[in-house]
Every structure is written in C-alpha cells, then in structure tokens.
KEKE-3310 file (N, C-alpha, C; in steps of 0.2 Angstrom, whole numbers, plus 5000, padded with zeros to 4 digits):
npx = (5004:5004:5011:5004:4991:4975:4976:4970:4976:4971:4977:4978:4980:4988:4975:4961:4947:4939:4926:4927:4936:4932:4921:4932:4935:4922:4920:4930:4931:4916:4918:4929:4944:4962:4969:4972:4982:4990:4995:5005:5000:4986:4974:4978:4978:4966:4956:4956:4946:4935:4926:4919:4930:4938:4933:4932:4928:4929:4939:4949:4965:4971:4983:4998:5009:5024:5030:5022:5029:5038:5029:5023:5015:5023:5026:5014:5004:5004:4993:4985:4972:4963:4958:4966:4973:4976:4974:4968:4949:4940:4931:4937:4947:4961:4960:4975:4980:4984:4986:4989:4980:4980:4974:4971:4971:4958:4957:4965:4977:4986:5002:5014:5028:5024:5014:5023:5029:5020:5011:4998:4988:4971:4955:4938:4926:4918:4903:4912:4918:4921:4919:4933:4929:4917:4925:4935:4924:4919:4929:4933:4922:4922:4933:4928:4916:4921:4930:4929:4919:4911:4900:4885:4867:4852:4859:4871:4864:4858:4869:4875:4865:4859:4854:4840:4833:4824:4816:4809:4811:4792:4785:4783:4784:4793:4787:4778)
npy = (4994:5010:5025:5037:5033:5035:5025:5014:5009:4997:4995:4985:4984:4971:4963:4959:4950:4940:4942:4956:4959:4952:4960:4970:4967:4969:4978:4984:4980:4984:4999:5002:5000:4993:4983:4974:4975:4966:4964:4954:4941:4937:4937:4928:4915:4916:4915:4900:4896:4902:4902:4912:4921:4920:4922:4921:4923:4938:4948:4957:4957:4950:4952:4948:4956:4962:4972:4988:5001:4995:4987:4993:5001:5011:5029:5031:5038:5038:5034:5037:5030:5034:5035:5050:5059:5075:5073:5076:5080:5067:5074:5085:5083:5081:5069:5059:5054:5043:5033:5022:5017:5016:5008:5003:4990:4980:4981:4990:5004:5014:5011:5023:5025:5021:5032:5043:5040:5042:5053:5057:5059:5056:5056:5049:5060:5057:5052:5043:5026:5018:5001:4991:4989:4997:5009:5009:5006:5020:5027:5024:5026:5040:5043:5040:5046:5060:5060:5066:5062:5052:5036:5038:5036:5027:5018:5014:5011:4999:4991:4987:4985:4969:4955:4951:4963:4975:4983:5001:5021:5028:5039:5054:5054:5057:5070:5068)
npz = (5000:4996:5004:5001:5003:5012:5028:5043:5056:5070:5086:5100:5116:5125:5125:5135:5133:5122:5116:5116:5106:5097:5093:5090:5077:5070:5069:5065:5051:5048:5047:5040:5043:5042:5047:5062:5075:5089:5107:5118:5131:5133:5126:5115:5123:5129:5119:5111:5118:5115:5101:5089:5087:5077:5063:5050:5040:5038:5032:5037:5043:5058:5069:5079:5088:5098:5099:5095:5088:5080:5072:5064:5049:5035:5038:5047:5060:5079:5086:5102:5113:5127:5143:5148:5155:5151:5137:5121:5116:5107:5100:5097:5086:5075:5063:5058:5042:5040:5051:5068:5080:5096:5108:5125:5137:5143:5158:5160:5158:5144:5144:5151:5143:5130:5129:5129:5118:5108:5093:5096:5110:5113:5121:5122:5128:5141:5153:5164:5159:5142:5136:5130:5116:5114:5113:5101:5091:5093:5090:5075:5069:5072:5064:5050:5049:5048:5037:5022:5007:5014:5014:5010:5010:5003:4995:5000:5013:5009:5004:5017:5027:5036:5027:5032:5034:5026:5030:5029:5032:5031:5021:5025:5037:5045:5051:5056)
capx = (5000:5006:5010:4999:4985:4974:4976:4971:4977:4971:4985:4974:4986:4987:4967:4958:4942:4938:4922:4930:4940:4929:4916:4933:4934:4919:4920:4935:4928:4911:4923:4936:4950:4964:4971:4971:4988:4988:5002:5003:4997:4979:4969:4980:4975:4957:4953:4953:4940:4929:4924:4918:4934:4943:4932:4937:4923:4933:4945:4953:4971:4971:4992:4999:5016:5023:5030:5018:5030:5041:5026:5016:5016:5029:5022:5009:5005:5003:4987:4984:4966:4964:4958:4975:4975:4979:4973:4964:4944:4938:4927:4939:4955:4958:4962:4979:4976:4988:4986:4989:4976:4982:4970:4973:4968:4950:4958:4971:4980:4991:5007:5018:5033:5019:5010:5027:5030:5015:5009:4992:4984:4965:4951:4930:4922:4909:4905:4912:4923:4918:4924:4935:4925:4915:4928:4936:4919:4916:4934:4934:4915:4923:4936:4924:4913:4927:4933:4927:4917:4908:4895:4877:4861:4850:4860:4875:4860:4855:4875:4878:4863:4857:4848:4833:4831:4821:4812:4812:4804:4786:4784:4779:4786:4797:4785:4771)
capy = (5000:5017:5030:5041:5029:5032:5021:5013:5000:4994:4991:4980:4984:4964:4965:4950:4947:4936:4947:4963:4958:4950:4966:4976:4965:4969:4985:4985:4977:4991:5005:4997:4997:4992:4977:4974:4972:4964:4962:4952:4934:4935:4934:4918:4911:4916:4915:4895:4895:4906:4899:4918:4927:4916:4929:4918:4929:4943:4951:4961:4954:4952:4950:4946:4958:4964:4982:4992:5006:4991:4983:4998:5002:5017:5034:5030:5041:5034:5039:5034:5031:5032:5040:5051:5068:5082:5071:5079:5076:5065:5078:5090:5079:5079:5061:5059:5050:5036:5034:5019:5020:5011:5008:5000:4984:4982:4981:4996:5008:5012:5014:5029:5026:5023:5040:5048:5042:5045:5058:5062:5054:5057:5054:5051:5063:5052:5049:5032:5021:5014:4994:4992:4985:5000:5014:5005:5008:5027:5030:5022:5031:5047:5045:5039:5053:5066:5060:5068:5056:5046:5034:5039:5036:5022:5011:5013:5007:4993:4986:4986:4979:4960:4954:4950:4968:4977:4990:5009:5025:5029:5044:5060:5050:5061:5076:5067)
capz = (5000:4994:5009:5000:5003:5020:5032:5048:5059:5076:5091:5107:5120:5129:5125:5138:5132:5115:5114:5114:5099:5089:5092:5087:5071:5068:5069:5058:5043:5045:5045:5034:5045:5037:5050:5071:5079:5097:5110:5126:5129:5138:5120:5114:5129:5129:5111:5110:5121:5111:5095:5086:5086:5074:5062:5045:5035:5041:5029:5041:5046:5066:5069:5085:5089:5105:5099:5088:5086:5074:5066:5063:5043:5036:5038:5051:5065:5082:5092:5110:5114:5133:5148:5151:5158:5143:5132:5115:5116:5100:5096:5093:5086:5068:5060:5053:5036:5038:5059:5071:5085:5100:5115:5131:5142:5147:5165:5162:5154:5139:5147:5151:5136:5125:5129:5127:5111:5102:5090:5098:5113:5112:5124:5122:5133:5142:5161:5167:5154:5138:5136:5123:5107:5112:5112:5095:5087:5093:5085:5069:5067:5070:5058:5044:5049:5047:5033:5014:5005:5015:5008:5014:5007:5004:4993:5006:5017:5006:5005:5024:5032:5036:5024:5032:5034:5023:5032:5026:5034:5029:5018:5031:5046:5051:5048:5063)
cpx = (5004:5005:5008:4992:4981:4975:4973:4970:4974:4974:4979:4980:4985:4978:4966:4953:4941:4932:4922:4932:4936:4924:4922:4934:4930:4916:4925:4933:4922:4916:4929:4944:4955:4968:4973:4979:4988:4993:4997:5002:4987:4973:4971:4977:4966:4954:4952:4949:4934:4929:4924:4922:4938:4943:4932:4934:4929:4938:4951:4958:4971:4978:4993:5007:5017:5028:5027:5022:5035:5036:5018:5019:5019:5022:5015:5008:5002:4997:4985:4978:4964:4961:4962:4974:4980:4979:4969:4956:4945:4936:4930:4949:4953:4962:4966:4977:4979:4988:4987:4985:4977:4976:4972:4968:4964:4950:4964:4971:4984:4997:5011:5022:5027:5016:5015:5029:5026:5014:5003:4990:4976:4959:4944:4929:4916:4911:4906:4917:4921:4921:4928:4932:4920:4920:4931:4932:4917:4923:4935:4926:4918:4926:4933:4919:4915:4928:4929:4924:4914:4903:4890:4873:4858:4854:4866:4870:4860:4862:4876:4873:4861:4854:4840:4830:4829:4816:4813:4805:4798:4788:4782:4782:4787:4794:4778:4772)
cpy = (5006:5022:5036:5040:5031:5025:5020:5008:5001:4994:4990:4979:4975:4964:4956:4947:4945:4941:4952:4964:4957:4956:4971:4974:4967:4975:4987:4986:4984:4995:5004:4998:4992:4983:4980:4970:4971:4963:4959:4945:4931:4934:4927:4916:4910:4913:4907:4892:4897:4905:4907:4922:4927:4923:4926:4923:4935:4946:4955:4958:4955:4948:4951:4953:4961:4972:4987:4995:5001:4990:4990:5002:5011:5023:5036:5034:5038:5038:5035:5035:5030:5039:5045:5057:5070:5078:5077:5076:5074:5069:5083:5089:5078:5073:5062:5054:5044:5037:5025:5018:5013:5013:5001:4996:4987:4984:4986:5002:5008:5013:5020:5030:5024:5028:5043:5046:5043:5052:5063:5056:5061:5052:5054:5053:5059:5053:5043:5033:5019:5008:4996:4993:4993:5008:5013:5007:5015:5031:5031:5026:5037:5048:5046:5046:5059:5067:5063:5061:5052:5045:5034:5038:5030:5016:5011:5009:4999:4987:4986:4983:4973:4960:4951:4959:4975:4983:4996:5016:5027:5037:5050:5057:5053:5068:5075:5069)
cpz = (5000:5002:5009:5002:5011:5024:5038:5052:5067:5080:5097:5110:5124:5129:5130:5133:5124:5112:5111:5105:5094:5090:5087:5079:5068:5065:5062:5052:5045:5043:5041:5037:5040:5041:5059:5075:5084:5101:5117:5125:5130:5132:5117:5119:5129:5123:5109:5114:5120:5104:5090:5085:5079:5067:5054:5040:5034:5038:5031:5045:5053:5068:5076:5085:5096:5107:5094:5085:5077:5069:5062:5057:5040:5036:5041:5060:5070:5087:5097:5111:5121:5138:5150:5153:5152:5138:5127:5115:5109:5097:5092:5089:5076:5064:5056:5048:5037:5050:5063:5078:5090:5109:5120:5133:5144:5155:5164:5162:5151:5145:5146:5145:5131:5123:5126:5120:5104:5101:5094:5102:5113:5119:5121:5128:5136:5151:5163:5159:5148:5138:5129:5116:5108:5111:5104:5091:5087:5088:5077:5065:5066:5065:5051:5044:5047:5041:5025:5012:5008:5013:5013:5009:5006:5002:4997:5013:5016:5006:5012:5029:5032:5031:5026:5036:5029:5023:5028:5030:5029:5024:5023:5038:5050:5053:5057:5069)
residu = (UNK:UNK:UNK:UNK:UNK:UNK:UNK:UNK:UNK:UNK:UNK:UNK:UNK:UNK:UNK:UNK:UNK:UNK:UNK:UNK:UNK:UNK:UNK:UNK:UNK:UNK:UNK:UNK:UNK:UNK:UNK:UNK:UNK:UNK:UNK:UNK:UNK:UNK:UNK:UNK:UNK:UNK:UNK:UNK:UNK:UNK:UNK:UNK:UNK:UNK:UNK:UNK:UNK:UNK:UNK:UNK:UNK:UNK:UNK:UNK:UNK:UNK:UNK:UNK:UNK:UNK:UNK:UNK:UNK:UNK:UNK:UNK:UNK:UNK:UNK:UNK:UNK:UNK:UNK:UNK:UNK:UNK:UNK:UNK:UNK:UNK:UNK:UNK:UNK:UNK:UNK:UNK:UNK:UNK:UNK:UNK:UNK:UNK:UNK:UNK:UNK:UNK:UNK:UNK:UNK:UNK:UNK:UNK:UNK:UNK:UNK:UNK:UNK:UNK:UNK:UNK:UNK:UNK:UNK:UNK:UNK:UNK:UNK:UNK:UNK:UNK:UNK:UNK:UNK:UNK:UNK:UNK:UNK:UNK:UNK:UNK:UNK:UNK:UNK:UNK:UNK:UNK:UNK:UNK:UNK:UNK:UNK:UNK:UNK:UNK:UNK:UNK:UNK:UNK:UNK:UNK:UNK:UNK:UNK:UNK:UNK:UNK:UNK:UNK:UNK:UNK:UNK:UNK:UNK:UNK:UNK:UNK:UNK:UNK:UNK:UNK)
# end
C-alpha cells in the first residue's frame, strides 16, 4: 500500500476478552479498517476457548506483535486512545490520514513510554469508561465521519445491512 493511501490500523494493547475483539473486528471490517495488531498473551489464551473470534469471514488481518511502534506500517501516526490527563477530546481531534490507534487493556491503561512516544493521545468525553470493542467503534465512526466522501444514502444502506432487513421510513414520518 502506497504511503499516500489512507490508512488505519488497530494496536489491542494485551486485550483480555475474546468478545472485545471480535466486536473490534467487527468494527474494523464496517469502517474498513485496514488490520488489528495485538500484544501480550491473555487473548491467545482466551481465544481458543471462544469459538467467534477466529472471524474467517473477516478480511481484516488480526496480527499478534509485542512492539507496535516496529510493526506499525511506514508513515503511520501513532494515536493513544485512553483515559489520560491532557489528552485531546475526540470531538475535537483531527484524524491523521495514515494513523495507528492504540487503546489500552480492558483492565488498564496504555502505558507511560507509549504515551510519550505517540503523535496524539486522544480521549472520548463520556461519564464512566467505555469497554474496549465500544471505544474502537466510537473512534473508527469518527474518523469515517470526518473523513470527505463518506458513503450515505440508501444504497449505502442497502449494501451494509442483514439481509433480512428490509424495512424503510414511511413517507411524512418524520414530519408526525
């Protein structure tokens, strides 16, 4: 991939839960994430005890490594997504095009030398914590949000939900 290309990868700081992951997969692929790199052991562990992470559908590479700043693809800025003091809110963070977005254990924090070496650490404004799989999803939304050209309208509708859904608003609906 061209380092004019956007980008964005995942980093799951040691992530525990099998869940998590596979919600951030899932997340990935809607927002097109480009692949999910994971350190630590506590997912190996977990993961063949949960059948749905495996993901096979799933065209989004999920890589094991245990230093992102090596395995993370050239010209990629490092963003910390964390609770942190003088962090940047989300709201008001503007997505570099080619980025690495590294969030921290469901039971931690990213660590200090990670904070220092990143490009941007960023915070969701919320009361209380979000779990992982749900901060992963508020970030990857905003970016796509942010970003020029996103696909709306109904045939963007039509390619992205289940298929047994077929619903559509009434004519005046919204007007009642």
């Amino acid at each position: 991939m061209s380092v004019d290309q956007p980008l964005a990868v995942i980093g799951l700081t040691n992530p525990q839960s099998p869940s998590n992951v596979g919600s951030v997969l899932r997340a990935a692929r809607c927002f097109a994430a480009d692949q999910i790199l994971f350190s630590g052991t506590r997912f190996e562990r977990a993961r063949k005890f949960h059948t749905d992470t495996q993901a096979a559908d799933n065209p989004v590479p999920l890589i094991h490594c245990e230093d992102f700043f090596h395995a993370i693809p050239e010209d990629c800025a490092v963003v910390c997504v964390d609770l942190i003091e003088g962090a940047t809110p989300l709201s008001d963070f503007e997505h570099p095009p080619r980025a690495l977005y590294l969030f921290g254990p469901e039971d931690g924090s990213i660590d200090q030398a990670t904070i220092d070496r990143a490009d941007h650490v960023v915070y969701i404004p919320t009361i209380g914590c979000l779990n992982l799989a749900a901060t992963a999803n508020v970030v990857l939304y905003d970016r796509a949000a942010k970003r020029p050209k996103v696909a709306v309208g109904d045939d963007q509708i039509r390619l992205s939900r289940d298929q047994n859904n077929a619903t559509r608003v009434k004519k005046g609906a919204s007007e009642e």
